[in-house]
TILO-936863 format. One record per residue (C-alpha): x, y, z. Coordinates in steps of 0.2 Angstrom, whole numbers, plus 5000, padded with zeros to 4 digits. Layout:
X,Y,Z
...
END
This chain:
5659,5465,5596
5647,5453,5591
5631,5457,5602
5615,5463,5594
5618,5482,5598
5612,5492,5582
5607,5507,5588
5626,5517,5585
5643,5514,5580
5648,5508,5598
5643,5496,5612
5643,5495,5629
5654,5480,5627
5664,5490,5618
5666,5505,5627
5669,5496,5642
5685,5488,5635
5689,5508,5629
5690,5514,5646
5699,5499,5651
5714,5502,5641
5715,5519,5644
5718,5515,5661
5730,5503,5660
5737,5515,5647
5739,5529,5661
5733,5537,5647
5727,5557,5651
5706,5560,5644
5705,5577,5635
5693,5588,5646
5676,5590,5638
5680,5576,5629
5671,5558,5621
5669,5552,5641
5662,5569,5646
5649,5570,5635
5643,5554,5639
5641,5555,5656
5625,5565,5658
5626,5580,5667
5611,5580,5680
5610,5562,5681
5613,5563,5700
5612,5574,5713
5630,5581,5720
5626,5573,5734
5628,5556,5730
5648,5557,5729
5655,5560,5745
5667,5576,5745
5685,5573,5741
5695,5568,5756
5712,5577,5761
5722,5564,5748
5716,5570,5734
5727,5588,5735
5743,5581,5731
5735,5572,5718
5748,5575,5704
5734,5573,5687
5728,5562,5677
5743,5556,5665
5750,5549,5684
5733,5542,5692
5730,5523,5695
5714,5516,5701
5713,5513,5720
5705,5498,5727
5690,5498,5730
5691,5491,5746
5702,5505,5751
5695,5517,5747
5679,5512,5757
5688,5509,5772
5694,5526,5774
5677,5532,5774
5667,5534,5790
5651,5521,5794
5641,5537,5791
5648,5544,5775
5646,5526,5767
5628,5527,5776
5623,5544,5768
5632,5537,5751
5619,5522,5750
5607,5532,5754
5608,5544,5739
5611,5531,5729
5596,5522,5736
5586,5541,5733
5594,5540,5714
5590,5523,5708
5573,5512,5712
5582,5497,5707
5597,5500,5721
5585,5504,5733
5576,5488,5730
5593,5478,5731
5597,5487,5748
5580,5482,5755
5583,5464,5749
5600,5461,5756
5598,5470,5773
5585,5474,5778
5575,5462,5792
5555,5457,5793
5543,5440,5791
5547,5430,5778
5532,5435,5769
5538,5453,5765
5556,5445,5761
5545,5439,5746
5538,5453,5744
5552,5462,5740
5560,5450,5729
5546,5451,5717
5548,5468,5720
5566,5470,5715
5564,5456,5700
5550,5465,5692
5559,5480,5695
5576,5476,5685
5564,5468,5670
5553,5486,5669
5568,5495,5670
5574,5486,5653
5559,5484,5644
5554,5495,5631
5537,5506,5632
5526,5491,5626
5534,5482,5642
5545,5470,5630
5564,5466,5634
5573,5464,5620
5585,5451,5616
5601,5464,5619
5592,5468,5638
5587,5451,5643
5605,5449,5652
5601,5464,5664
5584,5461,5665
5587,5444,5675
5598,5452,5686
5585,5456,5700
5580,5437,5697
5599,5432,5701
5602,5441,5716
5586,5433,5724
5594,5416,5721
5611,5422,5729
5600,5427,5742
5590,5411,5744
5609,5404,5744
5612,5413,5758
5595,5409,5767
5598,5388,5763
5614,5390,5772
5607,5397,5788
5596,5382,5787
5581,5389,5783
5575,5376,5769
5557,5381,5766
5560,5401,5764
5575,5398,5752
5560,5385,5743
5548,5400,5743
5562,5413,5735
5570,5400,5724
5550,5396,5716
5547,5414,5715
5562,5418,5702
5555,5403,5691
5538,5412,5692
5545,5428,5688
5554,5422,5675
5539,5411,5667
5530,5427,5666
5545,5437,5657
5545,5424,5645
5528,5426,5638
5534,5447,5636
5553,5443,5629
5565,5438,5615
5573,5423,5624
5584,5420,5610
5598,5416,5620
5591,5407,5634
5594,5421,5646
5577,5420,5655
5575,5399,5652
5593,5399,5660
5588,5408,5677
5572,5393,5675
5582,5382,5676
5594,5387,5689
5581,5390,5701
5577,5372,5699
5595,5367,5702
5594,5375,5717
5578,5366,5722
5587,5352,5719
5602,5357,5730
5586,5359,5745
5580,5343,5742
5600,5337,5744
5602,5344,5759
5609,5335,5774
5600,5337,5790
5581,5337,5782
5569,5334,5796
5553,5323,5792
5542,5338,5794
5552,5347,5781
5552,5336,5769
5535,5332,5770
5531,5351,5767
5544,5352,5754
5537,5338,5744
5517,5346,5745
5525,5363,5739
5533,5352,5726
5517,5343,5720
5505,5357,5723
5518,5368,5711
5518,5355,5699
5499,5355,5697
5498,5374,5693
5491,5381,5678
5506,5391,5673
5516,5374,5668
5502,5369,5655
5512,5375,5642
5529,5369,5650
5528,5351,5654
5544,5350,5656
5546,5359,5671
5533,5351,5677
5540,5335,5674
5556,5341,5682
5545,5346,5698
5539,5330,5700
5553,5321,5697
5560,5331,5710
5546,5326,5721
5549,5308,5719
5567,5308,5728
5557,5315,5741
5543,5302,5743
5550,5289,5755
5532,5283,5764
5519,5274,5755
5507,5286,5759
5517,5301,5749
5521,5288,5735
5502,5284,5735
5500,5303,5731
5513,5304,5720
5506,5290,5709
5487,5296,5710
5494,5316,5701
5504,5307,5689
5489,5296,5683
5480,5313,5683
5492,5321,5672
5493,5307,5658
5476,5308,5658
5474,5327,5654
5491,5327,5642
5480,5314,5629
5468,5328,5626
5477,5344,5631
5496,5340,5623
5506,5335,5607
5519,5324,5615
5507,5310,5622
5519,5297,5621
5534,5308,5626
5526,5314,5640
5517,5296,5644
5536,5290,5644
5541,5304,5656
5529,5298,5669
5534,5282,5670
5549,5285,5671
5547,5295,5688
5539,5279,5693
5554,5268,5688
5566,5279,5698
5555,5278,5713
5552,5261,5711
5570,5256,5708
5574,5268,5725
5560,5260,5736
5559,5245,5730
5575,5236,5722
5581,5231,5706
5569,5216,5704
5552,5227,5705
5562,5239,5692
5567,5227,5681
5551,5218,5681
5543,5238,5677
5554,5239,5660
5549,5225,5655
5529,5230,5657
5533,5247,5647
5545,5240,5631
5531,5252,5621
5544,5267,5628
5560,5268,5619
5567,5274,5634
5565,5256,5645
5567,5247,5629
5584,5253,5626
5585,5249,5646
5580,5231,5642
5592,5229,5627
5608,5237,5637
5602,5224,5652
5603,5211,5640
5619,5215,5631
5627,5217,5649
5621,5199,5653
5626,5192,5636
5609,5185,5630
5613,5190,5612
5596,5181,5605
5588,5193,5618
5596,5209,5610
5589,5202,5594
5573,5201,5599
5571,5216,5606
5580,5228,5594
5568,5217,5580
5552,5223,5589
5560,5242,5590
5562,5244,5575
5544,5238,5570
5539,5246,5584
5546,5263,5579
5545,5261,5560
5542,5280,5557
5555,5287,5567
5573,5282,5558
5584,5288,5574
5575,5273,5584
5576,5261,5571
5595,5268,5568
5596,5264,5586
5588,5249,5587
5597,5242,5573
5614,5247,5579
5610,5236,5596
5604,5218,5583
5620,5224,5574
5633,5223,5588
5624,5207,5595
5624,5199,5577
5643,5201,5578
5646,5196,5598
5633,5182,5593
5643,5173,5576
5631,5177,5567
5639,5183,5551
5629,5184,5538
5614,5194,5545
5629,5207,5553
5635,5206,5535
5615,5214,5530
5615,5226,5543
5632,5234,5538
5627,5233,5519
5609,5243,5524
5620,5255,5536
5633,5258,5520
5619,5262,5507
5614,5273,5521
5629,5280,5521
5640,5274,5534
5659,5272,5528
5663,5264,5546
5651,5250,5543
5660,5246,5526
5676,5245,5533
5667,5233,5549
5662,5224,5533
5676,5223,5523
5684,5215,5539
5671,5201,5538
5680,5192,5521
5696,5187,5514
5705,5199,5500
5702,5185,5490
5683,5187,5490
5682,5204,5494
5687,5208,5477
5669,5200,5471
5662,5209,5484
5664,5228,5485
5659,5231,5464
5642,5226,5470
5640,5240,5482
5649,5252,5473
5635,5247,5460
5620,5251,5473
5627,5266,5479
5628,5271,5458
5610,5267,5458
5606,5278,5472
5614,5294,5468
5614,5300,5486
5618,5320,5483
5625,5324,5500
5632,5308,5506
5650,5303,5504
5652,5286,5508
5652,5281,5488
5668,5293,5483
5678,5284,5500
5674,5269,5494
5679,5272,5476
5697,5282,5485
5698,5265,5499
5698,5253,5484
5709,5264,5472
5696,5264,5459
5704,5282,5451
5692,5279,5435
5677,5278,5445
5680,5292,5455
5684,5303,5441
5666,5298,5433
5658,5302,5448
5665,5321,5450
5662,5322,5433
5644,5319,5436
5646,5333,5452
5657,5345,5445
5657,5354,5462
5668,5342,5471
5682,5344,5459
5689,5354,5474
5686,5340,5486
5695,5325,5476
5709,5334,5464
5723,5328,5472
5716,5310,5471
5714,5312,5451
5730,5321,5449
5743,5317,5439
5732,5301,5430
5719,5313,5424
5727,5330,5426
5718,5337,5409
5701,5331,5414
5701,5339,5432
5706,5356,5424
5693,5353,5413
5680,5350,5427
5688,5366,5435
5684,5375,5420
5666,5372,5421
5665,5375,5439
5672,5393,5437
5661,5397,5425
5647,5393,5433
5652,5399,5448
5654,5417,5439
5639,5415,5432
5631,5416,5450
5643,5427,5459
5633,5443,5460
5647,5452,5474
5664,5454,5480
5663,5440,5492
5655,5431,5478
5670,5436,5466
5684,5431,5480
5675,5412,5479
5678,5410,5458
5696,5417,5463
5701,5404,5477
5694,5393,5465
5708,5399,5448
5720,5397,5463
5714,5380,5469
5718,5376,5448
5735,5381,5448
5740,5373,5462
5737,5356,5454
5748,5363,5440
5737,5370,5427
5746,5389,5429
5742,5391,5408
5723,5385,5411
5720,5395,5423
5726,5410,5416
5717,5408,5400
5702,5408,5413
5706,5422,5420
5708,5433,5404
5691,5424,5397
5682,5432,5414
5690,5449,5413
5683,5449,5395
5667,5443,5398
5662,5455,5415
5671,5471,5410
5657,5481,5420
5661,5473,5434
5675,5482,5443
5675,5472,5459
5677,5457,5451
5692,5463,5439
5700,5469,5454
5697,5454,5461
5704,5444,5447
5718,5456,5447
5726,5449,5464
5725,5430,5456
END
């Protein structure tokens, strides 16, 4: 199993699926065996099990026994024998008790909060350590008091009651927020449930049959949440809030309000957060959706073009323009992104890509034919082949040495748009100098350099085992230099390779892993 699970030979995960095939097995479990000794012996009071019926006496064992449903065997129990049985489970478990109390039991809708905190802080202490932290392995149960008050606030929404399946669904994200602060959330566990709960708030604000007064008391819950303290270190849910808010302001008066928070909040993120022109950008882009919901097309389009400063409503502007065919337009704009955004090189990528594609639908060759050439030195093959496209075979021929020639200048490690080029255009001499340079990706382009320079490449493999010996410190290490010896054979040099391989077993004789490693070559 590959959960974090350290503390014994077995999991949970992995006892479960145990019992599971004993099962289906029909398989008998010795008495006083493994299973015995892991259920603990007072762990419940007898009373919790109901006394067996009448159809257990001709029970014929174990080896024979199949699993009943459930369901059946429920229903041939009386209401009060399933009565007493929750109860004693209820006496036994604080956790069960709490979930009873959620699902069934009927008050005001503030104590139905009550309870929910009760059962969600209930599940999270019961799987915390003593220093009140849940542990990355624990998180998963520990949001499970979190999950069952969302099922209930499902439950609530579908009887129509809109603003207590609001309160229930906000209190699991406040519940959560705090575990988050006391938790390894390495997987997302606890942010998951976050977000779910705002999905759900979503599907409130979605539902059909919203009176006014609802909504109105929806969208101050909304705005009065977003404003609290607790999201000052979470601006995107905060940003989520409002942007939930904004579907919901539909008079001036709420969109008035709306727009005098969020000139609030700009204000106070330039001094209090990192991301000023992230969340800046955020903002105004609740007010674009508002505006292009209340107030057409014309008022939005006229707003991304007051707030080109934002990558986000440039690339709106640019994708406006190319939909329209102004091609001198694209230009313009991508030209000013990429000033714009100089120290960021995945906007001026971007921004670059757009004057690229309009260069091209525009006829204008030769500044496409820059961009692609900055792209390829890059390290973009796709460009160079865009390129290549551009000319005849005639002057192509004049024209792909001088790049090869740049991207020799440049030396570019980890990019491996030189050795395609040098395979696209069949320049076998070429490629073999550059592996020779890196003797490392002799594994990468043998079969390119084979059968023309078989005695060079078993050379280069020659130096790359032994370097690769060199470095190996363990088995794992050792199996590597031996796919490698293998790799050499397999491009014909059998005699090379077992002159290697006697060379190694010479030199690390006190290394036994890696003779018997070298053994199975």
């Amino acid at each position: 199993c590959d959960c974090p699970y350290d503390r014994g030979e077995y999991c949970k995960h992995q006892a479960a699926v145990f019992f599971a095939l004993r099962d289906i097995k029909g398989a008998k479990a010795p008495e006083g065996g493994e299973r015995a000794r892991m259920a603990p012996e007072s762990t419940a009071p007898e009373s919790v099990f109901p006394a067996a019926g009448p159809e257990s006496a001709g029970d014929s064992g174990p080896e024979t026994r199949r699993t009943p449903d459930l369901e059946a065997i429920l229903s041939k129990r009386t209401k009060e024998e399933l009565v007493q049985f929750l109860l004693n489970l209820a006496a036994w478990d604080e956790e069960i008790r709490r979930r009873i109390q959620l699902v069934f039991e009927e008050g005001d809708d503030k104590e139905e909060i009550a309870r929910a905190v009760d059962l969600i802080r209930a599940c999270v202490e019961n799987h915390a350590d003593r220093q009140g932290f849940v542990r990355y392995g624990d998180t998963f149960e520990a949001v499970r008091g979190a999950e069952m008050v969302l099922e209930k606030a499902r439950n609530v929404l579908e009887r129509k009651k809109s603003l207590q399946a609001l309160a229930l669904g906000l209190c699991v994200a406040h519940e959560m927020m705090r575990l988050l602060s006391r938790a390894d959330d390495s997987g997302d566990v606890v942010g998951g449930v976050v977000e779910e709960s705002f999905s759900f708030i979503v599907e409130i604000v979605g539902t059909e049959g919203l009176t006014p007064a609802e909504k109105e008391s929806v969208f101050q819950t909304l705005l009065k949440e977003a404003a609290n303290k607790r999201y000052n270190n979470w601006s995107d849910w905060r940003l989520e809030l409002l942007e939930i808010s904004a579907t919901l302001a539909e008079t001036p008066a709420f969109r008035k309000k709306l727009e005098k928070y969020l000139d609030t909040l700009t204000k106070k993120e330039k001094v209090d957060f990192w991301g000023e022109k992230y969340f800046a950008e955020k903002v105004q882009l609740i007010r674009y959706r508002m505006i292009l919901q209340y107030e057409g097309q014309e008022k939005a389009r006229e707003f991304i073009d007051q707030n080109l400063e934002y990558p986000a409503f440039r690339k709106m502007a640019v994708e406006g323009a190319l939909a329209g065919k102004d091609y001198e337009e694209v230009i313009r704009l991508s030209r000013e992104g990429e000033k714009e955004d100089e120290v960021h090189a995945g906007l001026v990528r971007q921004w670059k890509e757009y004057r690229y594609k309009a260069c091209r639908l525009a006829g204008k060759l030769e500044e496409a034919r820059q961009i692609a050439l900055e792209f390829i030195l890059e390290g973009s093959f796709e460009h160079y082949r865009e390129l290549k496209q551009t000319y005849n075979a005639g002057e192509w021929t004049a024209v792909y040495p001088r790049i090869i020639a740049m991207l020799e200048t440049q030396r570019r490690r980890y990019s491996d748009v030189h050795p395609r080029i040098l395979i696209e255009e069949g320049e076998k001499q070429k490629l073999l100098e550059y592996v020779q340079a890196r003797p490392w990706t002799v594994e990468i382009y043998d079969e390119r350099l084979v059968p023309e320079f078989r005695e060079e490449v078993w050379d280069l493999y020659a130096e790359y085992i032994k370097e690769k010996a060199a470095s190996a410190r363990d088995r794992q290490g050792y199996r590597e230099v031996c796919a490698i010896i293998r790799k050499l054979k397999k491009t014909g040099g059998e005699e090379r390779a077992a002159e290697i391989k006697e060379k190694l077993l010479g030199r690390y004789t006190n290394r036994p892993a890696f003779k018997d490693e070298l053994s199975k070559v």
